[in-house]
C-alpha positions in Angstrom: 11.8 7.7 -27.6 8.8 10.0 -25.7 6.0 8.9 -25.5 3.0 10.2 -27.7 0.2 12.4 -26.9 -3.2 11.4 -26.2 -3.7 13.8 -29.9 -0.8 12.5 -31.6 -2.5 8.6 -31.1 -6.1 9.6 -32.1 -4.4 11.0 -35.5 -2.5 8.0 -35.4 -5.1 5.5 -35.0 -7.6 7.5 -37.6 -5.2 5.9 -40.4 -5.1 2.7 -38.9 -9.3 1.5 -39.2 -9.9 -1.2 -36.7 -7.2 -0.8 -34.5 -8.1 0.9 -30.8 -6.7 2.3 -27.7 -6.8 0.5 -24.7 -5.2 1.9 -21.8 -1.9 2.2 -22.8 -1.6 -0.1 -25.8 -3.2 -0.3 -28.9 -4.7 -3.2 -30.2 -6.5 -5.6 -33.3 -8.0 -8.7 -34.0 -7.7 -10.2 -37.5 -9.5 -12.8 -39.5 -7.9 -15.5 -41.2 -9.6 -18.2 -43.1 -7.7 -21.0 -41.1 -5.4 -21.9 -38.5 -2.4 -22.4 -40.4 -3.2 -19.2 -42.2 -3.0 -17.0 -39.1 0.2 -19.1 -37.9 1.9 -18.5 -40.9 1.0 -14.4 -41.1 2.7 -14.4 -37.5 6.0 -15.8 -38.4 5.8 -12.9 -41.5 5.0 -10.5 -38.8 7.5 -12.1 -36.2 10.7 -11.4 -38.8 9.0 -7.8 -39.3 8.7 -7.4 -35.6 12.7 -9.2 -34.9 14.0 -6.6 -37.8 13.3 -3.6 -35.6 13.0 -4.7 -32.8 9.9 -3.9 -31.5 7.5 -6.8 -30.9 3.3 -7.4 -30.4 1.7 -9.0 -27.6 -0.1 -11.8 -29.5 -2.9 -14.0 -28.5 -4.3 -16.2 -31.3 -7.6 -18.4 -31.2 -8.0 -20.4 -33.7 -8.5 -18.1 -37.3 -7.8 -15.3 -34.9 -5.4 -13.2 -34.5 -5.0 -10.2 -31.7 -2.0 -7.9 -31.6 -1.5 -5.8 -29.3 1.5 -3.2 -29.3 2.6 -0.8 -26.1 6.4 0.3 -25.8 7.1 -1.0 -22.1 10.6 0.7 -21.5 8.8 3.6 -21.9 5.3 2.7 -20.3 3.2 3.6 -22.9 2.7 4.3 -26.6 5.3 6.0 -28.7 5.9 6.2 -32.4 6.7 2.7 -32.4 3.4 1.1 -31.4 1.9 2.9 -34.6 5.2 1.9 -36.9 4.0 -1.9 -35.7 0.3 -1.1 -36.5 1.1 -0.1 -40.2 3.5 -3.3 -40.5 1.3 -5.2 -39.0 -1.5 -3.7 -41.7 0.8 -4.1 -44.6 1.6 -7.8 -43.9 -1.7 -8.4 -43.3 -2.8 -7.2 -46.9 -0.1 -9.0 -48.1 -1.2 -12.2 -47.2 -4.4 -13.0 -48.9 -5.5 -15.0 -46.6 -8.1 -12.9 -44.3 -11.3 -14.8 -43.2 
């Protein structure tokens, strides 16, 4: 898998609101209205991420969630990084349980 042009991840990003490039990953922080919330959308996520596997950096802090996605074999972003965005979106949406 190439990696993706600095073009190819601002149209990628402009259909992902909130998410941002940093360097070579992009990255999100989401609101969950408790801790057990924002554990529980991870293990969702984590099964997603195992599937195809293609997994986040993660820090959590408390109700927070940030991901952060970079393919590493390929040292830098690729399709893949904006696949996990939009999974990362869907489950998100899916949980009902944002802060």
């Amino acid at each position: 898998m190439s990696r993706l042009t600095d073009t190819q991840i601002a149209d990628g990003l402009a259909s992902l609101p909130g998410w941002t490039r940093v360097g070579a990953t992009i990255e999100k922080s989401l609101a969950f209205a408790s801790f057990p919330d924002a554990i529980s959308y991870l293990v969702r996520l984590a099964f997603e991420a195992e599937r195809v596997d293609h997994h986040p950096d993660v820090t959590v802090r408390y109700r927070r969630v940030t991901l952060s996605y970079s393919t590493h074999s390929e040292g830098g972003l690729t399709a893949k990084d904006l696949d996990g965005a939009r999974t990362a979106e869907r489950v998100y949406s899916s949980s009902g349980s944002q802060g």
